[in-house]
C-alpha positions as CSV (number, residue, x, y, z in Angstrom):
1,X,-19.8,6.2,-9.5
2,X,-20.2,9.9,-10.0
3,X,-19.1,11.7,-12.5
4,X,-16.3,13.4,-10.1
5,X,-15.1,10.5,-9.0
6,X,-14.5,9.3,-12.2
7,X,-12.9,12.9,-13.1
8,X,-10.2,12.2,-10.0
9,X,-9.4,8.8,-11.0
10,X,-8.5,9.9,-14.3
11,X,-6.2,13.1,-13.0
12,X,-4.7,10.5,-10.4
13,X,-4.4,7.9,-13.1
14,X,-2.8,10.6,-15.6
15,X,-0.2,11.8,-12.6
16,X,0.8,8.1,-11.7
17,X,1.3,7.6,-15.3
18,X,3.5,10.5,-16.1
19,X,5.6,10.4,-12.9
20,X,6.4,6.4,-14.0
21,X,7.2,7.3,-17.9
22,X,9.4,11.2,-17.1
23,X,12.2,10.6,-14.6
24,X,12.3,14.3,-12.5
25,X,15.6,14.6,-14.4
26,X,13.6,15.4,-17.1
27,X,11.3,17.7,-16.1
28,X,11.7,21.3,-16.6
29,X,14.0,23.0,-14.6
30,X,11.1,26.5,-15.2
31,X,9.2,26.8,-12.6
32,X,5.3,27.2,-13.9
33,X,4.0,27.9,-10.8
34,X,2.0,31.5,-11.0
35,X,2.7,31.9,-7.1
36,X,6.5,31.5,-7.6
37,X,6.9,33.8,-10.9
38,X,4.8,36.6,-8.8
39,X,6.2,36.7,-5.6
40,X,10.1,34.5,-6.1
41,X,9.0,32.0,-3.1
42,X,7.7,28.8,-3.7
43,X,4.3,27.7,-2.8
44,X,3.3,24.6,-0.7
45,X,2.9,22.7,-4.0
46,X,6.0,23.4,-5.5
47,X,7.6,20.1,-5.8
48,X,5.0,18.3,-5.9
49,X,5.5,17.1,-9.7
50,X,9.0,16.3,-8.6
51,X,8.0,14.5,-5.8
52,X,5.7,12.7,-7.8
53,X,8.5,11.4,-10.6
54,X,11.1,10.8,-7.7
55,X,9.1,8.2,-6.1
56,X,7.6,6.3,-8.7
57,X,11.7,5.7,-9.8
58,X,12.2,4.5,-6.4
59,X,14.5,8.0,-5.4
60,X,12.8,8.5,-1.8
61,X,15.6,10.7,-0.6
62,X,14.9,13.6,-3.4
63,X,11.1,12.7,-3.4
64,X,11.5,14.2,0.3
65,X,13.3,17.0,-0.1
66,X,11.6,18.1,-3.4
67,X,8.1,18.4,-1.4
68,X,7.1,15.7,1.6
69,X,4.0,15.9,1.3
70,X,4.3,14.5,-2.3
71,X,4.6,10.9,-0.5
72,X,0.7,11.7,1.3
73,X,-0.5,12.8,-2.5
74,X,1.0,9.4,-4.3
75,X,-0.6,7.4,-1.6
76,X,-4.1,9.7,-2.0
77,X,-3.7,9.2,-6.0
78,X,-3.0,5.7,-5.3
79,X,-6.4,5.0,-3.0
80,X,-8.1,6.9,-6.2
81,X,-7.3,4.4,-8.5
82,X,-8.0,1.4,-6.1
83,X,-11.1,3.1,-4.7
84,X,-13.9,1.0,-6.7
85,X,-12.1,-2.1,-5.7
86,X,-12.1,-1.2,-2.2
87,X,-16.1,0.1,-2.2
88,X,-16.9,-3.3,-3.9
89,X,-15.0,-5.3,-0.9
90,X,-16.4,-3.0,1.8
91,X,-19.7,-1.3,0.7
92,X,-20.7,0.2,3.7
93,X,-17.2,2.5,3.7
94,X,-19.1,5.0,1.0
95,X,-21.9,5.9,4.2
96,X,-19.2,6.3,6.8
97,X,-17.6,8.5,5.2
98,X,-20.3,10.1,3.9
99,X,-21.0,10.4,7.3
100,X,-17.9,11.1,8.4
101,X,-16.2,15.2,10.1
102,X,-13.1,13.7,9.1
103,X,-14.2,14.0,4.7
104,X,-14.7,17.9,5.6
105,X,-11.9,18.4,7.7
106,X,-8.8,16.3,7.0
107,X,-8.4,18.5,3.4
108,X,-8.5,21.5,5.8
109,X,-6.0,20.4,8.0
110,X,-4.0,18.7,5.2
111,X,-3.7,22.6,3.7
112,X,-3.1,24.3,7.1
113,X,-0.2,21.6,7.5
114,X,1.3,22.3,4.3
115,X,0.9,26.3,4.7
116,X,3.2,25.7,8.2
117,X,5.7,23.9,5.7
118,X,6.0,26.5,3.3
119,X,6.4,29.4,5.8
120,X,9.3,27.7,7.8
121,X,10.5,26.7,3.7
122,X,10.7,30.3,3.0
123,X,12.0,31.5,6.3
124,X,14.9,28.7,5.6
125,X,15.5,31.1,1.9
């Protein structure tokens, strides 16, 4: 395992963790996002620590409406942390993906997607 991989398992580990232990009620209601304090409108990860908290206590509802994407994150976090299970059952997945456009452009299009959100979010303000 590289040493990235191990570096993302322990982020995703660490997020999982936190959202389980601090209830979003309990976060801070300051926003620390640089993008926000500079320009007032949120940015397509604002949320996402909400999001994050909301679903691990089962709240789906404000999980959605804090950021949806946060439910495509918690799986991704989620698929971090069983990763070395899943190379161990299936060891050729590693070369496919590897291999594999989709590894270059599915964080492209995940980012173009959430760019669209935050527009029409703003144009809602």
């Amino acid at each position: 395992m590289t040493n990235s991989l191990r570096l993302l398992q322990r982020g995703a580990g660490l997020a999982l963790a936190t959202s389980i232990l601090v209830p979003a009620s309990r976060l801070p209601a300051l926003s620390l996002c640089p993008f926000k304090m500079l320009t007032g409108f949120p940015c397509p990860g604002c949320g996402l620590t909400h999001a994050f908290c909301n679903i691990s206590h089962g709240q789906f509802q404000r999980a959605w409406q804090a950021n949806p994407f946060g439910f495509l994150f918690y799986a991704l976090a989620l698929a971090c942390l069983a990763w070395p299970r899943l190379s161990g059952k299936f060891p050729g997945i590693e070369a496919v993906l590897r291999r594999s456009r989709a590894v270059v452009w599915a964080p492209a299009l995940l980012m173009v997607a959430m760019w669209i959100y935050d527009v029409a979010r703003i144009a809602r303000l």
